[in-house]
C-alpha positions as CSV (number, residue, x, y, z in Angstrom):
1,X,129.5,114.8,47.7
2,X,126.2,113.2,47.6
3,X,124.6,112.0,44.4
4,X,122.2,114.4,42.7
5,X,118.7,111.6,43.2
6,X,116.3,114.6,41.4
7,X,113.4,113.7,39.5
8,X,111.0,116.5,38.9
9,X,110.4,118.4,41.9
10,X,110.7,115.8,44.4
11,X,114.3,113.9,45.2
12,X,114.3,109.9,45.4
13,X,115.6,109.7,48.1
14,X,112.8,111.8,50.2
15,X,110.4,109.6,48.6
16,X,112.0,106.7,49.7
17,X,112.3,107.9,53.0
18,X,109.1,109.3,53.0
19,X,107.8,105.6,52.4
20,X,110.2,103.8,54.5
21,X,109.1,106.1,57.4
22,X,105.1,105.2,56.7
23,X,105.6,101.7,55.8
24,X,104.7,98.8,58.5
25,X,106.4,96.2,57.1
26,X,109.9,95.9,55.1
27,X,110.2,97.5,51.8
28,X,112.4,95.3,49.1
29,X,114.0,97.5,46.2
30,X,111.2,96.0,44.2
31,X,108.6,97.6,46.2
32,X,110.6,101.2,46.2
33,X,111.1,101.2,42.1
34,X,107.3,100.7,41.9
35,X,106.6,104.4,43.1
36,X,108.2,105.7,40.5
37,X,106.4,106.3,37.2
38,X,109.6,107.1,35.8
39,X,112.2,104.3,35.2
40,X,114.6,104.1,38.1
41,X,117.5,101.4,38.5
42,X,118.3,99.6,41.4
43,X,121.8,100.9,41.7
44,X,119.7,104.5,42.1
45,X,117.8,103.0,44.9
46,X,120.5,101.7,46.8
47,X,122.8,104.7,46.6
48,X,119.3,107.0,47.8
49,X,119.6,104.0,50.8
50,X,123.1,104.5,51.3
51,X,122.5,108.3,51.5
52,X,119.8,107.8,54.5
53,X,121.5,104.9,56.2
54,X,124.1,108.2,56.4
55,X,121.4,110.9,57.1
56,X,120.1,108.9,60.4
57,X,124.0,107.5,61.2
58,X,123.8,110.0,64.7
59,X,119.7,109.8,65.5
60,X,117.7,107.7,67.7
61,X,116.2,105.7,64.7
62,X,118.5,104.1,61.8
63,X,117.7,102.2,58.8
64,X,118.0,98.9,58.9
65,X,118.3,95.6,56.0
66,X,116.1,92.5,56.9
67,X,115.0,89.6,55.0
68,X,112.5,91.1,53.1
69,X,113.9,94.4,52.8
70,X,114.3,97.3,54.3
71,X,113.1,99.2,57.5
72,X,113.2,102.0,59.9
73,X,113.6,101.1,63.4
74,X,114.5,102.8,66.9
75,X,118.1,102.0,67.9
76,X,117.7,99.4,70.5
77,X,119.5,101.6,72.9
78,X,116.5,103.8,73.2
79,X,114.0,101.0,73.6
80,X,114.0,100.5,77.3
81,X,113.2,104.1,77.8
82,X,110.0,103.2,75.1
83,X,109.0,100.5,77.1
84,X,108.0,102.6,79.8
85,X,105.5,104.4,78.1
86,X,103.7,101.5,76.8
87,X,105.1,98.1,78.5
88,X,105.2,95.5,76.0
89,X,102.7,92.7,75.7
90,X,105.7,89.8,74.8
91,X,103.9,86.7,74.0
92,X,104.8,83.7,76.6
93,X,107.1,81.1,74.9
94,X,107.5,77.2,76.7
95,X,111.0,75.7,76.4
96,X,109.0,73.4,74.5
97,X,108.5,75.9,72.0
98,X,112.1,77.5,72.0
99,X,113.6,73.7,71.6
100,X,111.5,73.3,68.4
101,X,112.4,76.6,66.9
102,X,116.1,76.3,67.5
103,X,115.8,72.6,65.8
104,X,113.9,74.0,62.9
105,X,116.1,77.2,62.6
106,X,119.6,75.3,62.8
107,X,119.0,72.4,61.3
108,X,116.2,73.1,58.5
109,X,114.7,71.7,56.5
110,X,113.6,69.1,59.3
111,X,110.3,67.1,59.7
112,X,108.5,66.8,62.5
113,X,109.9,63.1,63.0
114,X,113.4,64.7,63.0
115,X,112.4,67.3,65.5
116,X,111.0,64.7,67.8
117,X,114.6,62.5,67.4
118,X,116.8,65.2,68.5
119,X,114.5,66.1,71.3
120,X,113.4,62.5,72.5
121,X,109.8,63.3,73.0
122,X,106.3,63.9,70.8
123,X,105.9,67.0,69.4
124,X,102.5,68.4,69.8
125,X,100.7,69.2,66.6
126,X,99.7,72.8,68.4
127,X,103.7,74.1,68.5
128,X,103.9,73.6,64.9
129,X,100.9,75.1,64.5
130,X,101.4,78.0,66.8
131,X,104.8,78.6,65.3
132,X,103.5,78.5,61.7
133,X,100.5,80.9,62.9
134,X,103.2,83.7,64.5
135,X,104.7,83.2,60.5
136,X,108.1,81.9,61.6
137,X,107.6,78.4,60.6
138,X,106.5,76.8,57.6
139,X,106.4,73.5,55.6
140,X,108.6,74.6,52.7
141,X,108.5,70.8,50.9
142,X,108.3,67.0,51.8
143,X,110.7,64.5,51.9
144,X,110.6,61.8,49.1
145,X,110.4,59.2,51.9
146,X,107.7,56.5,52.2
147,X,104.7,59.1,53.5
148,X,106.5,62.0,52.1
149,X,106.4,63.8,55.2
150,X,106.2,67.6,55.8
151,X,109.7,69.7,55.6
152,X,110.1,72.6,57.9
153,X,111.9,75.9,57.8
154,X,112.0,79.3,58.9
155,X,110.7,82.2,57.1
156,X,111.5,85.8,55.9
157,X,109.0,87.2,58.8
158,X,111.4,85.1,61.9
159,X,114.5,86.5,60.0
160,X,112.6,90.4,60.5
161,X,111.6,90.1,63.8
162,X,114.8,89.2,65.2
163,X,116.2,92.0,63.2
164,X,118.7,89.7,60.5
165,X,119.1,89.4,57.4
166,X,119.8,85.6,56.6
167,X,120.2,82.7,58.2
168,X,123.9,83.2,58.4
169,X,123.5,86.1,60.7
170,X,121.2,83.6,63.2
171,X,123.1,83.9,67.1
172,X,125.0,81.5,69.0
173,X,122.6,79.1,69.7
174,X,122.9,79.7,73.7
175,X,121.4,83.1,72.8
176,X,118.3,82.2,70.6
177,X,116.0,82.2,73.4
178,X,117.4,85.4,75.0
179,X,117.1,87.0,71.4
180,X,113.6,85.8,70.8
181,X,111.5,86.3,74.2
182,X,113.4,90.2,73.9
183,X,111.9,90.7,70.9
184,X,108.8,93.1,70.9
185,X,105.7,92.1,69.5
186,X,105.4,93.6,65.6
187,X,102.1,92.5,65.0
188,X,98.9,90.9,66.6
189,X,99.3,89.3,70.5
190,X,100.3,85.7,70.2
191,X,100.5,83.6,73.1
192,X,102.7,80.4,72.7
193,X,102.6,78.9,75.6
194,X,102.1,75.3,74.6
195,X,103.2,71.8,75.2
196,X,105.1,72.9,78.1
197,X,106.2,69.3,79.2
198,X,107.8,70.2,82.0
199,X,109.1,66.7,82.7
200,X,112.1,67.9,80.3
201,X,111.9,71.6,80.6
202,X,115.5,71.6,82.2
203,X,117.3,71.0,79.1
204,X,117.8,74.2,76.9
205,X,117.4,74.6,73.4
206,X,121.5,74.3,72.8
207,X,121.8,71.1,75.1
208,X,118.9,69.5,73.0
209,X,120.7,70.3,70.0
210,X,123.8,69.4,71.1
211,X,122.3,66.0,72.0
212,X,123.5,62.9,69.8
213,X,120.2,62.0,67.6
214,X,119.7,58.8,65.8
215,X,119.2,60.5,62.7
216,X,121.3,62.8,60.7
217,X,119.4,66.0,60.0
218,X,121.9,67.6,57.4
């Protein structure tokens, strides 16, 4: 039997559908207490989650945890048929690009001096900066090294748009690029298409990670 979520004349849990259903972004259990005037406890919030995790468990949408929170999304078997209603606009990524993100995203923190070991070329200032402006990168510290240079990790808004919660849950690294040029735009059109460097574009992001490096990165 389902748990009685009633407060005055409206349940907790429609609410929290209610806002999970209008929301753009994630909502965190934070965000979900704060529409309640009335004190309600996490553990409340979570089983009104449980119950609508449940609710959509045979529907073409289901609610899903992220990074920041939670989300309603259509199952991914439904997509496709989407798509053809609106084709995508998926914003163009260089292997250039993909080899930098898989370095950052596996072997994080990293500076841009580490990046350039493992892939044995310059990185260009505009991949950082194209990856930090899509909000998937971004210099979480330095290194106490002579110049204290920048350290660089994912964030919360790569982890959403992949659809996973942590880092743990990141895919075989053969799949990374796959995963990310199949993901659909959530927000404003980004083109990265930078720093091709097509001298080296053969290598993939697993055989550049695989490579030996001069420098550990752990």
């Amino acid at each position: 039997m389902k748990t009685d979520l009633k407060r005055g004349t409206t349940t907790l849990k429609q609410t929290i559908e209610a806002a999970l259903l209008g929301s753009p972004d994630p909502l965190s259990i934070h965000d979900l207490k704060r529409m309640f005037d009335e004190e309600v406890t996490s553990q409340e919030i979570k089983l009104a989650l449980s119950e609508i995790t449940e609710d959509w468990s045979d529907r073409s949408a289901e609610l899903v945890e992220v990074a920041s929170g939670w989300r309603m999304q259509v199952r991914v078997e439904y997509q496709k048929n989407l798509d053809k209603l609106e084709p995508p606009r998926l914003p163009k990524y260089s292997r250039a690009v993909l080899e930098t993100l898989a370095i950052i995203a596996y072997k994080q923190p990293v500076t841009r001096g580490d990046i350039e070991d493992v892939r044995g070329v310059a990185v260009s200032p505009n991949i950082l900066k194209s990856l930090e402006a899509r909000g998937w990168v971004d210099q979480i510290g330095v290194r106490e090294t002579p110049g204290r240079p920048g350290l660089f990790g994912t964030t919360e808004t790569f982890l959403n748009d992949l659809g996973l919660k942590t880092l743990t849950d990141l895919p075989p690294l053969e799949e990374l690029g796959e995963l990310v040029e199949e993901t659909p735009e959530l927000g404003e059109q980004m083109s990265l298409d930078v720093g091709a460097e097509t001298d080296e574009s053969e290598l993939t992001p697993a055989h550049v990670l695989n490579a030996p490096s001069t420098q550990s990165l752990n």
